[in-house]
Backbone as CSV, one residue per row, in Angstrom:
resi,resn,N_x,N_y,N_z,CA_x,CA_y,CA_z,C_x,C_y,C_z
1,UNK,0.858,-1.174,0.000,0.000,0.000,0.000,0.903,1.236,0.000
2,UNK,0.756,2.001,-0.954,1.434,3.469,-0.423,1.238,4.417,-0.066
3,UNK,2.287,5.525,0.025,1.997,6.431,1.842,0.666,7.371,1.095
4,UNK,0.486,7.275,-0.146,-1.214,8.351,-0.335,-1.989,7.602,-0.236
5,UNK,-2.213,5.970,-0.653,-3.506,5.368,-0.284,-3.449,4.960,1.381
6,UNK,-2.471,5.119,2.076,-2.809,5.035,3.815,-3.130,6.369,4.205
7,UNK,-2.968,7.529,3.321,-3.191,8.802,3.717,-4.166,8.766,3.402
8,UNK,-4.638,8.465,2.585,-6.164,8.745,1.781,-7.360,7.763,2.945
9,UNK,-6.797,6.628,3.183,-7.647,5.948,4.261,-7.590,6.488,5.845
10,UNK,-6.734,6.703,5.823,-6.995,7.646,6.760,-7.796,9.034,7.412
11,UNK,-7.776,10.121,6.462,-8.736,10.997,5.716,-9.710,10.339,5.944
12,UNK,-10.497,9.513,5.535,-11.792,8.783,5.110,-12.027,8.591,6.041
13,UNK,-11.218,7.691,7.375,-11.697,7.479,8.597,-12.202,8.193,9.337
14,UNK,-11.036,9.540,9.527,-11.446,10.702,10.603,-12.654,11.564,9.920
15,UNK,-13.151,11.372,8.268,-14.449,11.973,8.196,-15.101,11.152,8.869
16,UNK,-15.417,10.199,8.428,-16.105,9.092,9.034,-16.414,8.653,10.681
17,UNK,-15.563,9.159,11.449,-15.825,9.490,12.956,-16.300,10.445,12.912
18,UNK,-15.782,11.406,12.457,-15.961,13.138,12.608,-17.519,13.068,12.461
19,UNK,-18.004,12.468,11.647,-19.362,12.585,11.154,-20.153,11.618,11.944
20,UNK,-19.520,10.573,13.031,-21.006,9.708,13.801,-20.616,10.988,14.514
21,UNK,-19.730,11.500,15.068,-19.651,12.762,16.363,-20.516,13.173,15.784
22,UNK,-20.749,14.039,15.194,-22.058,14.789,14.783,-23.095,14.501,14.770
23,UNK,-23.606,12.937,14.326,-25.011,12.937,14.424,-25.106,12.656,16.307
24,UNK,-24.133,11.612,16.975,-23.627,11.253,18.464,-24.346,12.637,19.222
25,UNK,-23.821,13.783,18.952,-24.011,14.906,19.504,-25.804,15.520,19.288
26,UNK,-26.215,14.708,18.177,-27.617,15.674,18.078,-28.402,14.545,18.944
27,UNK,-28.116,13.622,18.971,-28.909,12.433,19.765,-28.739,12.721,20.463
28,UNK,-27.614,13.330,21.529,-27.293,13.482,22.985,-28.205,14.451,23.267
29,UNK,-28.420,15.530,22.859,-29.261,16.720,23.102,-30.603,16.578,23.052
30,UNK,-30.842,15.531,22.278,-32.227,14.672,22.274,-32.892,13.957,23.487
31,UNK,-31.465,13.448,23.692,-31.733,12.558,24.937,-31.807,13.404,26.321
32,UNK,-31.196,14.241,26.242,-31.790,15.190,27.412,-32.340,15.884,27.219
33,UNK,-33.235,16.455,26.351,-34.429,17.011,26.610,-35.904,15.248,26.942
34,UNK,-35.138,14.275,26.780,-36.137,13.182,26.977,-36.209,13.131,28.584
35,UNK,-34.820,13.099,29.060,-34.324,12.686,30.259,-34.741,13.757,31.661
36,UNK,-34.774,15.347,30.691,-35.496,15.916,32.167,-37.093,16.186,32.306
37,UNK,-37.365,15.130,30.758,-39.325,15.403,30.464,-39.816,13.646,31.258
38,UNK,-38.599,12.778,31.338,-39.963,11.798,31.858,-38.997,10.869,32.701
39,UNK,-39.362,9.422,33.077,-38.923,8.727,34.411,-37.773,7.645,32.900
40,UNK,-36.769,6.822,34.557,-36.150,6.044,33.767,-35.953,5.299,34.542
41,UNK,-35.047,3.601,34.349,-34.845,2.926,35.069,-33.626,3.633,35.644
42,UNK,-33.453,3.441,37.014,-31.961,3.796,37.576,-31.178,2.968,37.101
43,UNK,-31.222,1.722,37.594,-29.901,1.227,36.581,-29.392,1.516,35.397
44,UNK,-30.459,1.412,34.267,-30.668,1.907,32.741,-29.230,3.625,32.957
45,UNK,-30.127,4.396,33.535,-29.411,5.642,33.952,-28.194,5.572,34.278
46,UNK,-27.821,4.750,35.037,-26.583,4.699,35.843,-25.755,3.972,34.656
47,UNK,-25.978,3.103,33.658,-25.444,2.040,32.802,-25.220,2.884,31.519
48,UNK,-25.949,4.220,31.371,-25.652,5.352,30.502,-24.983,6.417,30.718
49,UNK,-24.713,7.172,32.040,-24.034,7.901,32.660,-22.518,7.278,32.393
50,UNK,-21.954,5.991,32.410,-20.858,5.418,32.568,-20.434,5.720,31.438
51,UNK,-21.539,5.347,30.334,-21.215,5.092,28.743,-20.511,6.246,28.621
52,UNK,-21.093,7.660,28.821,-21.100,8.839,28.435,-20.103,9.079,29.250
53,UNK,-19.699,8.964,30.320,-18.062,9.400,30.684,-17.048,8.654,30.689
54,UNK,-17.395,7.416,30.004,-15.758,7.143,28.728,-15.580,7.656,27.725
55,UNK,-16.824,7.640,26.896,-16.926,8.449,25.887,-16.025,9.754,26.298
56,UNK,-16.696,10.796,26.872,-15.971,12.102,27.822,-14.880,11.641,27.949
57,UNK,-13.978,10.741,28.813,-12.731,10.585,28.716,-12.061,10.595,27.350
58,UNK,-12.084,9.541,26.777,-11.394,9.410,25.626,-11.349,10.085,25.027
59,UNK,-12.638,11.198,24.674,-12.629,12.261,23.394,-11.640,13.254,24.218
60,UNK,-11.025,13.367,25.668,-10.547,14.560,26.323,-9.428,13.892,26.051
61,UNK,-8.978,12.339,26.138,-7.537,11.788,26.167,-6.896,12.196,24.600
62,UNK,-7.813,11.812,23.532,-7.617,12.262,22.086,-7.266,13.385,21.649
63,UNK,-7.802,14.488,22.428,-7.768,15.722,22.708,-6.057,16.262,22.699
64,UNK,-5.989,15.885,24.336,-4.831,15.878,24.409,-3.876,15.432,23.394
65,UNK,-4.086,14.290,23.100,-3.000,13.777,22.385,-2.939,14.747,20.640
66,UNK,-4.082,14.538,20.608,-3.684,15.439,19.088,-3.446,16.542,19.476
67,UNK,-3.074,17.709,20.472,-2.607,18.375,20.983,-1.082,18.290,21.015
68,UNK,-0.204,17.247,21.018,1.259,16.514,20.703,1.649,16.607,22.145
69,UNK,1.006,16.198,22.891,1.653,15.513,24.447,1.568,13.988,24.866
70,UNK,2.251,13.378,24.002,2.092,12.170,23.998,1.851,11.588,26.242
71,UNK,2.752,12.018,26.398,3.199,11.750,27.724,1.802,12.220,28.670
72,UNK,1.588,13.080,28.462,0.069,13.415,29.181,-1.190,12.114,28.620
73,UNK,-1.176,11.689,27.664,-2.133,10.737,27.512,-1.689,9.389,27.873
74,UNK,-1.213,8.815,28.211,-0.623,7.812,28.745,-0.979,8.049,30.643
75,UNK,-0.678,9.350,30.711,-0.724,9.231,32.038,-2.528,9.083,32.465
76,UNK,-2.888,9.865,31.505,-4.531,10.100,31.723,-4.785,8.590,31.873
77,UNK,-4.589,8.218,30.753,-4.950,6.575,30.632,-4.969,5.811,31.656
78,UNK,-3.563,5.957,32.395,-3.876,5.274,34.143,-4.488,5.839,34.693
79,UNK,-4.592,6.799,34.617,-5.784,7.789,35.722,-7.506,7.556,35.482
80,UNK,-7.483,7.088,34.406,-8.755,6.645,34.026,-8.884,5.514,34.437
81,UNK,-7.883,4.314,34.253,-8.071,2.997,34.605,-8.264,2.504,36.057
82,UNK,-7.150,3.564,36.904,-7.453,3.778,38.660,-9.020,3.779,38.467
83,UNK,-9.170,5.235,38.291,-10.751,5.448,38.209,-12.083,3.946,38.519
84,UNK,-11.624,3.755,37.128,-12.524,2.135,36.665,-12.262,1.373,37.707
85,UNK,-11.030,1.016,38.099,-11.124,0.125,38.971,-11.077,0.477,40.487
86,UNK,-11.030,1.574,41.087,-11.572,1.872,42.237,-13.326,1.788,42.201
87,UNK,-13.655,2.548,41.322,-15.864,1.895,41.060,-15.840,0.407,41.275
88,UNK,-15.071,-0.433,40.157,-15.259,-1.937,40.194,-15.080,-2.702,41.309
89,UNK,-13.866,-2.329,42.379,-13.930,-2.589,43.426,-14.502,-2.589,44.462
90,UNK,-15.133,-1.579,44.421,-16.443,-0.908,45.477,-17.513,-1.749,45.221
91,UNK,-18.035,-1.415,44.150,-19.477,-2.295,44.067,-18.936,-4.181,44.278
92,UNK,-17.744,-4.447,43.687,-17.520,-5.721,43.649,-17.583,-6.464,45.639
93,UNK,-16.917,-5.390,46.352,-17.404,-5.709,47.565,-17.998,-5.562,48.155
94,UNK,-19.164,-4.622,47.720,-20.983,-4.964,48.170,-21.050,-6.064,47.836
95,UNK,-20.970,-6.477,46.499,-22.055,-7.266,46.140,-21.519,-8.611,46.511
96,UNK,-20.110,-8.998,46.947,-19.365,-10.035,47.570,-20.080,-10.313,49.033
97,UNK,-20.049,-9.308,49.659,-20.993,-9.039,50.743,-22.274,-9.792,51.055
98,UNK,-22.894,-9.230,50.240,-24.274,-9.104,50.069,-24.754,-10.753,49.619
99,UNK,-23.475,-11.314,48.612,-23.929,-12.728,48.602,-23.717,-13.758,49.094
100,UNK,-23.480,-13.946,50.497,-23.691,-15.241,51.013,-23.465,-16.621,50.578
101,UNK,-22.216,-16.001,49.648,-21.658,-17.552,49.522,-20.576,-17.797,48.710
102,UNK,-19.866,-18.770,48.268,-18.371,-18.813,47.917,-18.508,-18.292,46.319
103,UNK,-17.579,-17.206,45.761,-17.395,-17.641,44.180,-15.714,-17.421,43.764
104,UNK,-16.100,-18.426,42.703,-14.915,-18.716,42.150,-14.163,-17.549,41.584
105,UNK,-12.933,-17.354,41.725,-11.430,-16.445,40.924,-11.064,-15.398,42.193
106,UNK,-11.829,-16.001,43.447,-11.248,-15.085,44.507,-9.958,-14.962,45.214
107,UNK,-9.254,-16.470,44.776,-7.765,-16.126,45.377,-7.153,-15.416,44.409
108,UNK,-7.402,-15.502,43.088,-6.658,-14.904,42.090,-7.000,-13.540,42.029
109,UNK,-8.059,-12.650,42.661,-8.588,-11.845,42.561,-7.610,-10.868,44.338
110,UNK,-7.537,-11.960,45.079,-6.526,-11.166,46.664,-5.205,-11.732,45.935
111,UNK,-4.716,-12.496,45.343,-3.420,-12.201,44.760,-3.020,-10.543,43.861
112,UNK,-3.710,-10.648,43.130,-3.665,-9.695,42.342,-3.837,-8.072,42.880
113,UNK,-5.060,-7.931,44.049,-4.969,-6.949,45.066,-3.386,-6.468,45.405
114,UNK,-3.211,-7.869,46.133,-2.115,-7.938,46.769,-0.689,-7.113,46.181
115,UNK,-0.489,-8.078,44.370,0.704,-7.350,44.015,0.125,-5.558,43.720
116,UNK,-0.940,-5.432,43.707,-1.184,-3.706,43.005,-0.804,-2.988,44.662
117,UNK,-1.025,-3.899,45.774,-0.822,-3.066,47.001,0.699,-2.985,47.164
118,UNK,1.583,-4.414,46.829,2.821,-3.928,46.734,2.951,-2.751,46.423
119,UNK,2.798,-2.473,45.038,3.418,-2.038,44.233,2.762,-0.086,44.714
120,UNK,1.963,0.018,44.947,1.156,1.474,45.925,2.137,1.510,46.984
């Protein structure tokens, strides 16, 4: 392949995002004028709120980066992933809690604690 037809596919791509962003964005505005006119499931809510602030992350990590700070997006990236997995942890030990009874990948799950606590 040569460097104008990877340029040229390339081009094509970022219209091609560029343009779900756009319609992405008129749906969003849609969706909240839905969201402060009527009821929803909380979970539903809560399972869309998440969607929408990775989304938010990444378009801010991209941001950055096409900005030419490579080094700042990398770092975001762990800072996002802390993020994720401080939530995952939390709810994971309610709901460990809450169930009353043995499940499986839990030593591998306090191993793995374990080396991230080393390593903190």
């Amino acid at each position: 392949m040569t460097d104008a037809a990877i340029q040229q596919a390339h081009e094509a791509f970022a219209k091609m995002v560029s343009s779900q962003l756009s319609r992405a964005t008129v749906e969003l505005k849609r969706l909240d004028e839905l969201l402060k006119a009527g009821r929803v499931d909380g979970r539903v809510l809560s399972e869309f709120r998440e969607a929408v602030n990775r989304v938010r992350t990444s378009g801010w990590q991209v941001q950055v980066s096409m900005e030419g700070d490579p080094r700042a997006l990398s770092v975001l990236l762990i800072e996002e992933r802390i993020r994720l997995a401080t939530r995952l942890v939390s709810q994971l030990a309610t709901e460990i809690l809450a169930g009353e009874r043995e499940f499986l990948g839990l030593g591998s799950l306090k191993e793995a604690i374990q080396q991230l606590e080393r390593v903190l």
